[in-house]
ZAMARGU-4260 file (C-alpha; in steps of 0.2 Angstrom, whole numbers, plus 5000, padded with zeros to 4 digits):
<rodrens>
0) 5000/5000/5000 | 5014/5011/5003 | 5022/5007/4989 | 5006/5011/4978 | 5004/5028/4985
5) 5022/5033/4982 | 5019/5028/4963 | 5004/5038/4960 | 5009/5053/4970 | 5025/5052/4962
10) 5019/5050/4945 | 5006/5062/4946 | 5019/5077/4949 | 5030/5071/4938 | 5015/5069/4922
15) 5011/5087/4926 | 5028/5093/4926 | 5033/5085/4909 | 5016/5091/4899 | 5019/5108/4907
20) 5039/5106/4901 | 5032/5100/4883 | 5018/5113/4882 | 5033/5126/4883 | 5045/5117/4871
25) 5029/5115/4860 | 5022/5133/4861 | 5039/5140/4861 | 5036/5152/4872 | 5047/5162/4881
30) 5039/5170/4896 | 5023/5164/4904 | 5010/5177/4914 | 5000/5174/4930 | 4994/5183/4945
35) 5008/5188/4958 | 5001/5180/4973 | 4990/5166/4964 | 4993/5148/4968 | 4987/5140/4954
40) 4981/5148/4937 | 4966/5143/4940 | 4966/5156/4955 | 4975/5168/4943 | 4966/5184/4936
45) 4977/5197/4925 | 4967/5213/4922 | 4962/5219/4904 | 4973/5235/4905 | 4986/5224/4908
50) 4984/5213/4894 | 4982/5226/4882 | 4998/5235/4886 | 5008/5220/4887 | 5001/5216/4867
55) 5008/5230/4862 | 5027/5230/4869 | 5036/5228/4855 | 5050/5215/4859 | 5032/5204/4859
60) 5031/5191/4844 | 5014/5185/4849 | 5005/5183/4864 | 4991/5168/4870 | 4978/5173/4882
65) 4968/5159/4892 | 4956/5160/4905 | 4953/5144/4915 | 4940/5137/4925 | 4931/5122/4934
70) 4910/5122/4928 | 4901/5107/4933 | 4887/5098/4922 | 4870/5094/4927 | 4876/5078/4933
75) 4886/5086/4945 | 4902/5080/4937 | 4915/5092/4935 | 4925/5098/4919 | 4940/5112/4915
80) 4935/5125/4904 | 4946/5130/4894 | 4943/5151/4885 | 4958/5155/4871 | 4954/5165/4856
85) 4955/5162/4838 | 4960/5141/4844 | 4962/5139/4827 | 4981/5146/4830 | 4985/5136/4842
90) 4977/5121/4842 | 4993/5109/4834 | 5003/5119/4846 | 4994/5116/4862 | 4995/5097/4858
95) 4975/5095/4852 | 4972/5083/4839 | 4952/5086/4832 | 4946/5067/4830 | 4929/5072/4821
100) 4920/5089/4816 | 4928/5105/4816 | 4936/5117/4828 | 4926/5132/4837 | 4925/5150/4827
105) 4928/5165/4837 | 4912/5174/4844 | 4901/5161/4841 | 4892/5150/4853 | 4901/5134/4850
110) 4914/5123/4858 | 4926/5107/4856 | 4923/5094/4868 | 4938/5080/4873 | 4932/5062/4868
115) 4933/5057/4885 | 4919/5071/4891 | 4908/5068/4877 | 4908/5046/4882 | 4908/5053/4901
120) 4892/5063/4894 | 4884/5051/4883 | 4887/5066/4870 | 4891/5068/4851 | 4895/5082/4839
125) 4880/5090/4834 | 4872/5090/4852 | 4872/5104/4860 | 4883/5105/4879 | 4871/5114/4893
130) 4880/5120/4910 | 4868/5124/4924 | 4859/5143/4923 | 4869/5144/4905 | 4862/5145/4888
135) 4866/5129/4876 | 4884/5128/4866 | 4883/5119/4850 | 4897/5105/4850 | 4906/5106/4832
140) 4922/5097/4835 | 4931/5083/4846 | 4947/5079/4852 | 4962/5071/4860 | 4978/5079/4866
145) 4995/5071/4873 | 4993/5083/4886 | 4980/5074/4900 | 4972/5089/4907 | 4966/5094/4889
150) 4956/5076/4889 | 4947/5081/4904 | 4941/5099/4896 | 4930/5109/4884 | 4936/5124/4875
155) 4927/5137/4869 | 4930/5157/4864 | 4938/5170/4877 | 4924/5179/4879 | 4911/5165/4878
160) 4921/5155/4892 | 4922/5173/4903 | 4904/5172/4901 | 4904/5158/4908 | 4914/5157/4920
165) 4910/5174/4927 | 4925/5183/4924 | 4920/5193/4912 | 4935/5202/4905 | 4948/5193/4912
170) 4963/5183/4909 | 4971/5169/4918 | 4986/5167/4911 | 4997/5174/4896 | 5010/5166/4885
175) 5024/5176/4876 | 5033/5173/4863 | 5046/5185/4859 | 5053/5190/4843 | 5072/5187/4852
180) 5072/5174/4865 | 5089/5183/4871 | 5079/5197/4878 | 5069/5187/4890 | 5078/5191/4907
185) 5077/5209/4902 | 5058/5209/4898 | 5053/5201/4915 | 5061/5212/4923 | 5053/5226/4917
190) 5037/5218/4916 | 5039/5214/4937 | 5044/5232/4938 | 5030/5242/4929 | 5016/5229/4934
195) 5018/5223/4952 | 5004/5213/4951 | 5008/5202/4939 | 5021/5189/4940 | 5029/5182/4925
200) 5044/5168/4922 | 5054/5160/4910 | 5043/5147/4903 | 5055/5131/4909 | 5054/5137/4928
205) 5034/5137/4925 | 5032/5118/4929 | 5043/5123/4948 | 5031/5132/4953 | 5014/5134/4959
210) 5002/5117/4962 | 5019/5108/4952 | 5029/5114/4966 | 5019/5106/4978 | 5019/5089/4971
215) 5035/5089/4970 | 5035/5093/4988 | 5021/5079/4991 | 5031/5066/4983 | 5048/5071/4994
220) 5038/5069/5010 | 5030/5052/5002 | 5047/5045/4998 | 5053/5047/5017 | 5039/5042/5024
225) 5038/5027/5014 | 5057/5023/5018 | 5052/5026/5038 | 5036/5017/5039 | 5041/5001/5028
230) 5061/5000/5034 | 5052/4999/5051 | 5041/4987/5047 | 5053/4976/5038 | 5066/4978/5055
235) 5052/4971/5064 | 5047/4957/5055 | 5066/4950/5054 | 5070/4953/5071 | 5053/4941/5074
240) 5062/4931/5061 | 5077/4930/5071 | 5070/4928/5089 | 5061/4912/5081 | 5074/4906/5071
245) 5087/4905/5084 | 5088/4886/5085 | 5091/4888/5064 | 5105/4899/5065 | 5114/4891/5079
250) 5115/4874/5068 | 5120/4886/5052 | 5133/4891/5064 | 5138/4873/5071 | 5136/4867/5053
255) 5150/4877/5048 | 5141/4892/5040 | 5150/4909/5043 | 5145/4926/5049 | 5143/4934/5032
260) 5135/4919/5025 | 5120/4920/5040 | 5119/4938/5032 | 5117/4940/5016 | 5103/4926/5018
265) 5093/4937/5029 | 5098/4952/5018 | 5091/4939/5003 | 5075/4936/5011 | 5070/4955/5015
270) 5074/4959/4995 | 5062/4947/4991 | 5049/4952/5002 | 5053/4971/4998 | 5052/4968/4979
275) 5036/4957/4978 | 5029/4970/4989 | 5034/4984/4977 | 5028/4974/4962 | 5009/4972/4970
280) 5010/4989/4977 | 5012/4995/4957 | 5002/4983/4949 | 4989/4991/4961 | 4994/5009/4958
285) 4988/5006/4939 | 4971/4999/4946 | 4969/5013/4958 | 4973/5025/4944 | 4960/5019/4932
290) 4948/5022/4945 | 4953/5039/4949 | 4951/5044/4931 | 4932/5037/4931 | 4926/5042/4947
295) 4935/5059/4950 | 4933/5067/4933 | 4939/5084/4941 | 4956/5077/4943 | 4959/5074/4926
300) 4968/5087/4923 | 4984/5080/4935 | 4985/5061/4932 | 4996/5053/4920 | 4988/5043/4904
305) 4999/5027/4913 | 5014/5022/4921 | 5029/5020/4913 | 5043/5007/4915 | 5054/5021/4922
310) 5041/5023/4935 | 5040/5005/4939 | 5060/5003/4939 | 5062/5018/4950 | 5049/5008/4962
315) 5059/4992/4962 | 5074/5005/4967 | 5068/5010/4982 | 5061/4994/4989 | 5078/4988/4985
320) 5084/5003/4997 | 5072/4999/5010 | 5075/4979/5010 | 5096/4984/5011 | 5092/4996/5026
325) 5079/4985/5035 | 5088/4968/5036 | 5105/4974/5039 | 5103/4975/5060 | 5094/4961/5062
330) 5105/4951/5050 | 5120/4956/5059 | 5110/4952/5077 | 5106/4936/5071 | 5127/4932/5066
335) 5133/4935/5083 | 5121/4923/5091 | 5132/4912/5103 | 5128/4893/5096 | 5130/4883/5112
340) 5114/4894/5120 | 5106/4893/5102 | 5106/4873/5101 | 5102/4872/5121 | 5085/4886/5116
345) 5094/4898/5129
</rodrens>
């Protein structure tokens, strides 16, 4: 069970990271744009003003505004709702790959649903998506994405997802492009200093901070709570092993069998139990993460479409740590037992 939790916390932070890191590489953007003291970018909100000044700075290539949100169905279950203008741009670079129809116009009341909402939703293009106290968008396209938070959303215009959202004209976050990448320390610098409410970063340092940041924060407590709680248990279980074995080792002893030999067979026996234990323990991690993407759609947006071997070797790793670390004390305790008080059961 521990093991299984350290896997999916682990790969969660790590999934987000690396379609944050690609996004970037993909959108080649230079300098991304959220609020100074938001969290997430779902709690982000830049002002108008802002946006528009920052359009027209002319070190700026191009520039991608998104507004981002949670809205539930009438079902109660939850999607992100994603509001970019003109998609059309940025679609291939965002990752989205339309499976069937046609993508979303500006200023019209329409949308492109992920293939997963539209199953979740018993939907199809054609029909026409309803959110709670909201008039009814017309679905004209569908896709997938590489990028797993895309395949748990709806996109729509800007101003048609402000609506929506309620945030009328605002913008969650903006991505820059700049017509010389070499000028990207300078610009956010300038930027921090004529906007102080605003915060903008180099694009790489965008998957370090923020909800990223804390998974990654997750994951380090995880590890060492994993390597506390399962070295302890293991320590336990072989110095049990040893106290009920001591008959056993004193006749290894007498038998001629020496000290490191008494060892590396206790050392033998906790890798074995450590490593089938991380196996189920991941092999139950992919169960566990199936269920999470059917039954808490909300969290889409974080999970990894699977577990890779890396993942499952990095498991094996540090049940092999904990095994080493665990058996070593009792192992040695159980060498140094005296055999004539062994063989008598003293």
């Amino acid at each position: 069970m521990i093991i299984s939790l350290y896997t999916l916390l682990t790969a969660v932070a790590d999934s987000f990271a690396n379609q944050m890191k690609g996004l970037m590489h993909q959108e080649n953007v230079d300098i991304v744009i959220q609020s100074k003291f938001s969290t997430t970018p779902l709690s982000s909100s830049i002002s108008p003003k802002v946006v528009t000044q920052i359009a027209h700075i002319a070190e700026v290539k191009s520039m991608v505004g998104i507004v981002l949100g949670r809205k539930r169905f009438e079902d109660r279950n939850m999607v992100y709702l994603f509001g970019i203008s003109n998609i059309s741009q940025v679609a291939n670079k965002l990752g989205l790959s339309l499976f069937e129809g046609r993508l979303n116009e500006p200023d019209k009341q329409e949308l492109i649903v992920a293939q997963r909402v539209l199953k979740n939703q018993q939907l199809k293009v054609g029909d026409n998506l309803s959110f709670p106290q909201e008039s009814p968008l017309k679905i004209v396209g569908s896709f997938r994405s590489w990028i797993s938070f895309f395949n748990s959303s709806v996109i729509c215009d800007l101003e048609c997802a402000r609506k929506i959202l309620g945030k009328k004209d605002k913008t969650n976050m903006l991505f820059l492009s700049l017509k010389d990448p070499r000028d990207t320390d300078r610009i956010i610098t300038e930027l921090s200093e004529k906007y102080p409410a605003i915060m903008p970063i180099k694009s790489g340092e965008f998957s370090s901070t923020g909800v990223v940041k804390n998974m990654f924060y997750l994951s380090d407590i995880v590890a060492l709570i994993t390597l506390i709680i399962a070295s302890a248990i293991l320590i336990n279980t072989f110095l049990i092993a040893v106290h009920e074995r001591t008959k056993e080792i004193g006749i290894l002893h007498a038998i001629g069998w020496s000290r490191s030999m008494i060892v590396y067979i206790f050392i033998a026996e906790s890798l074995l139990l450590a490593l089938t234990g991380g196996l189920l323990g991941f092999v139950s991690s992919i169960g566990f993460l199936e269920y999470l993407k059917v039954a808490y759609n909300e969290i889409n947006i974080y999970l990894p479409g699977s577990l890779d071997a890396g993942m499952f070797l990095y498991s094996l790793l540090i049940c092999t740590l904990i095994a080493i670390v665990s058996a070593v004390f009792p192992a040695l305790h159980a060498s140094k037992i005296n055999i004539a008080k062994a063989l008598s059961g003293g």
